[in-house]
N, C-alpha and C positions, 0 to 999 in steps of 0.2 A: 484141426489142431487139438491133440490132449491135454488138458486142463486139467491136476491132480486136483482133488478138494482141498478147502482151505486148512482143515486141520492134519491132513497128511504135510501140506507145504511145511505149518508151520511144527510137525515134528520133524521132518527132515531138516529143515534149521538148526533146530534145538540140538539133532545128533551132530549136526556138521560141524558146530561152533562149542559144541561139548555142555552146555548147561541147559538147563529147563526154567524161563523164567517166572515168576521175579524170584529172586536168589535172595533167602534170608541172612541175616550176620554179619559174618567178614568172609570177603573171597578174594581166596587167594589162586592168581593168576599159575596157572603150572605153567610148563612148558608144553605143555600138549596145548593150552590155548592161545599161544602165541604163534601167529604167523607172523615169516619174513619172506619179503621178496628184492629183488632189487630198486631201488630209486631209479628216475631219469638221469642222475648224475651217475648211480651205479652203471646203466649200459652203456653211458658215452665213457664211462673209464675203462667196463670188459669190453669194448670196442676202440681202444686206447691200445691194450695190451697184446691186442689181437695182430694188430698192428703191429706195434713194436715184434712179437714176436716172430711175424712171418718175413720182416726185414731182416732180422736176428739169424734169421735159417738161408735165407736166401743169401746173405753177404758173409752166413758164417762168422758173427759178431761176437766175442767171448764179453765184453762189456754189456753187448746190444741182451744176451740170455742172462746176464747178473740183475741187470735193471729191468725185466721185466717177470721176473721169481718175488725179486723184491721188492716190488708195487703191487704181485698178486699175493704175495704174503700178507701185506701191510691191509688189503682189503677182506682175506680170509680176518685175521685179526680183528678188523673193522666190524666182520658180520656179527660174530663172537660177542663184542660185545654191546652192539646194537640188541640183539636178543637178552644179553643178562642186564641190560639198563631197566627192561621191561618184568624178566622173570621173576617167579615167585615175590611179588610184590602185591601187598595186601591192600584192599579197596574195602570201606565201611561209607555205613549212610550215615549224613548229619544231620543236622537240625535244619525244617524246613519250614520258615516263617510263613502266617498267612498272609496271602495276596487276594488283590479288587481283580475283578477279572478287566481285559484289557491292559495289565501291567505288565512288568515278569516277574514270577516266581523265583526265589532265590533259594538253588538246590544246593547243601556243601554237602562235599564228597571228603572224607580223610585218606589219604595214602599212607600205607604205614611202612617203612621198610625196614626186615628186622636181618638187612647184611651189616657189611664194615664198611660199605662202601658208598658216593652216594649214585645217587638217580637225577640227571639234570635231564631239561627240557622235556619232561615227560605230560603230551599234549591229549588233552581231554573234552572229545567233542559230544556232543548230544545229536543222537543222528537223525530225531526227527526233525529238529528246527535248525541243524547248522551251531549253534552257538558254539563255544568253544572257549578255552583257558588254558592257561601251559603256565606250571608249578614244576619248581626243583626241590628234590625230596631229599636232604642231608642223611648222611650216613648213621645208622638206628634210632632213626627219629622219623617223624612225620610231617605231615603237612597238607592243609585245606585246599582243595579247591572248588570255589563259587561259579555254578553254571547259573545263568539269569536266561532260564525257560521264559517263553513268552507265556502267559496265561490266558487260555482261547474263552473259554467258560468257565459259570459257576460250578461246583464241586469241588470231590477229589481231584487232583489231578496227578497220575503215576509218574514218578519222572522218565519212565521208561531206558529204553537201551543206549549205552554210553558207550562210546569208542576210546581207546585208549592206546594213544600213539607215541612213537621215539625214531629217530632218526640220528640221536647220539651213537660216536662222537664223528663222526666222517660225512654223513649223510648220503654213503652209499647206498645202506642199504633202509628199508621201511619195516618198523617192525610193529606190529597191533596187536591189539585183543578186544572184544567185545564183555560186558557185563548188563546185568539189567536187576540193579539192586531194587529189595522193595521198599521203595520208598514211594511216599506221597504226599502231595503238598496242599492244603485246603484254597479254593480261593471263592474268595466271597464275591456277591453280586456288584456288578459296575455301580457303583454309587451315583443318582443322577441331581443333581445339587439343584437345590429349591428350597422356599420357606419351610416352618414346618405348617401342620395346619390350623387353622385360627381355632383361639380354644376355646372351649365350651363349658357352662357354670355346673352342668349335668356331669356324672361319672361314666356318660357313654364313651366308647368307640371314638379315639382322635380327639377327649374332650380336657382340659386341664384343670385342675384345682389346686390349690393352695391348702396349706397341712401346718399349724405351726406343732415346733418339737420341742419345746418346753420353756428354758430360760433364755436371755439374752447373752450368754455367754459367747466369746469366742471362739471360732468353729474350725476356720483356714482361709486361703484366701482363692478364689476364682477368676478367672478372665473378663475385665472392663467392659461393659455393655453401656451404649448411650444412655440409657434411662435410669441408671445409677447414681445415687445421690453424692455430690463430690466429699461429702462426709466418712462415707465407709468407702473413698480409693486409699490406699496404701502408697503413699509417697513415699516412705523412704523405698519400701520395694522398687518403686520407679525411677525411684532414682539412682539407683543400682542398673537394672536395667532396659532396655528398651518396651516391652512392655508392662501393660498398666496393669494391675490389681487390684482387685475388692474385696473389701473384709467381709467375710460369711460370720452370722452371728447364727447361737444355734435355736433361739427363737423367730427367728423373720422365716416367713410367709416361702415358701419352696413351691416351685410346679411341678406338679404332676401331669406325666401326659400321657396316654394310651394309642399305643400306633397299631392298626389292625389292616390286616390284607384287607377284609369285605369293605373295610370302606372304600376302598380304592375303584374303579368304576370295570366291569370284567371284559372293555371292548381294550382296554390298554395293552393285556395281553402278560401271562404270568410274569415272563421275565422283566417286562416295563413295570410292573409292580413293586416286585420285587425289588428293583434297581432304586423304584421311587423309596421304597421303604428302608435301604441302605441311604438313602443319601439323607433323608428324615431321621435315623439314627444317630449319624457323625454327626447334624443340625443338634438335635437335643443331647447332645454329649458335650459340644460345644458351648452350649447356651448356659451348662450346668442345673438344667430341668433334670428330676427323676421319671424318667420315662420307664413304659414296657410295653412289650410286645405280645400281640395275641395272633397265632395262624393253627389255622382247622388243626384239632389235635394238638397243636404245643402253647404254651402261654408262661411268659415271660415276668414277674412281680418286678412290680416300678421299682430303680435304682437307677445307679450312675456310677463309674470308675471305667477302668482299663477293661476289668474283667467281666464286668454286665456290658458293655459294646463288644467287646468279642463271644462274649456266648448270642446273643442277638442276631451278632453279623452270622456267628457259626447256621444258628437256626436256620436262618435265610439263603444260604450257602448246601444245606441238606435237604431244602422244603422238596419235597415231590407230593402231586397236586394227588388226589385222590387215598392218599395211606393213610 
């Protein structure tokens, strides 16, 4: 049996389907990338008409040849515009939030159409994982659609090739086209939830200290920990809503904590490291500790917010062992 190589196969793709991936910008669908063919509902109707027509001939029917011109017009019609539902309709990449691996990724796609007219049921599947969504695109406007990729691993991960389907308005006929925008979505290590680790009076590796920052002024408030004095919870905040808060004052005592791959034992194995190290993270994000992170070559300075957990998580989400 002959076997072309892999990268002959995957040029002859690339010529069949008309583009070379991944496709920068906006791409816009020609009619050279759209195929139709007929539906199952299409062959039982030209098997309908075939029908009717050969009754038509045989009995010499002048009604029996009106009513079947007129049903195969109606589905010429049909074809028509199952392909301009699809044609020239613009695809762009959106914003693509980070993901834990084992979630899904959430890829949005923009549709943009710049006729008069609009684009209903226009169905958008992702062909490695099956996922799928179907958006109606209004007449010169646009419109989102959210694929939720599963996330296998840490890294990048490409959204890869997107199908893009319509069956408007008869469902004779099936009309597609493929794309493979570049887009890519980060996802971080599976976070594996545990204490963090008990601290230490030393400034080593996993050790915690305490920092005061000047006066006793007020600072914000943070999320209720048992060992909070009932003096600095914030009642009326509580009493607004369901959870509790505590007054940060901007001299009290702050942890510091230092989370490092080498402490972690190397029979665990990188990714279980790693995984322990995200879930050590969201712990000291939690807790409202200023934490940082140190791994071979990258080193993180203790803080806390949105943006020092996502640069952290980003770290551990890029590490590859030896660079």
């Amino acid at each position: 049996m002959l076997r072309l190589p892999l990268r002959a196969t995957a040029g002859l793709t690339n010529w069949w389907y008309g583009f070379a991936p991944p496709e920068p910008g906006t791409i816009v669908l020609s009619h050279r990338r759209v195929y139709i063919v007929p539906s199952r509902l299409g062959l039982l109707f030209g098997g309908v008409l075939l029908i009717l027509l050969m009754g038509s001939i045989n009995y010499t029917l002048s009604l029996g040849f009106a009513l079947t011109f007129l049903l195969a017009g109606t589905g010429l019609a049909g074809m028509v515009q199952t392909a301009r539902n699809l044609a020239r309709l613009a695809v762009q990449a959106g914003r693509a939030e980070p993901a834990f691996a084992g979630e899904r990724a959430l890829y949005r796609l923009v549709l943009v159409n710049g006729a008069e007219f609009d684009r209903p049921e226009i169905l958008l599947r992702h062909v490695a994982s099956g996922v799928q969504c179907r958006v109606d695109v209004p007449a010169a406007g646009s419109a989102e659609a959210v694929l939720a990729v599963p996330a296998a691993r840490r890294g990048w991960q490409p959204l890869g090739r997107v199908m893009l389907e319509t069956r408007f308005p008869l469902g004779l006929f099936r009309a597609w086209s493929f794309v493979e925008l570049d887009c890519r979505c980060l996802v971080y290590p599976r976070p594996e939830p545990g204490a963090l680790p008990p601290p230490a009076p030393s400034l080593q590796a996993g050790g915690a200290r305490a920092h005061a920052q000047g006066s006793d002024d007020f600072s914000g408030l943070r999320d209720y920990q048992l060992t909070d004095s009932p003096r600095h919870v914030a009642w009326k905040s509580a009493a607004r809503n369901e959870n509790m808060l505590t007054k940060q004052f901007a001299g009290e005592a702050v942890a510091e904590l230092w989370l490092l791959l080498s402490d972690l034992p190397t029979s665990l194995g990188l990714e279980a490291r790693l995984s322990r190290l995200a879930g050590w993270i969201l712990a000291a994000e939690h807790s409202g500790a200023h934490y940082g992170l140190r791994l071979p070559g990258t080193e993180l300075a203790p803080a806390r917010g949105d943006a020092h957990r996502s640069a952290c998580l980003e770290a551990l989400a890029l590490y590859q062992a030896g660079e």
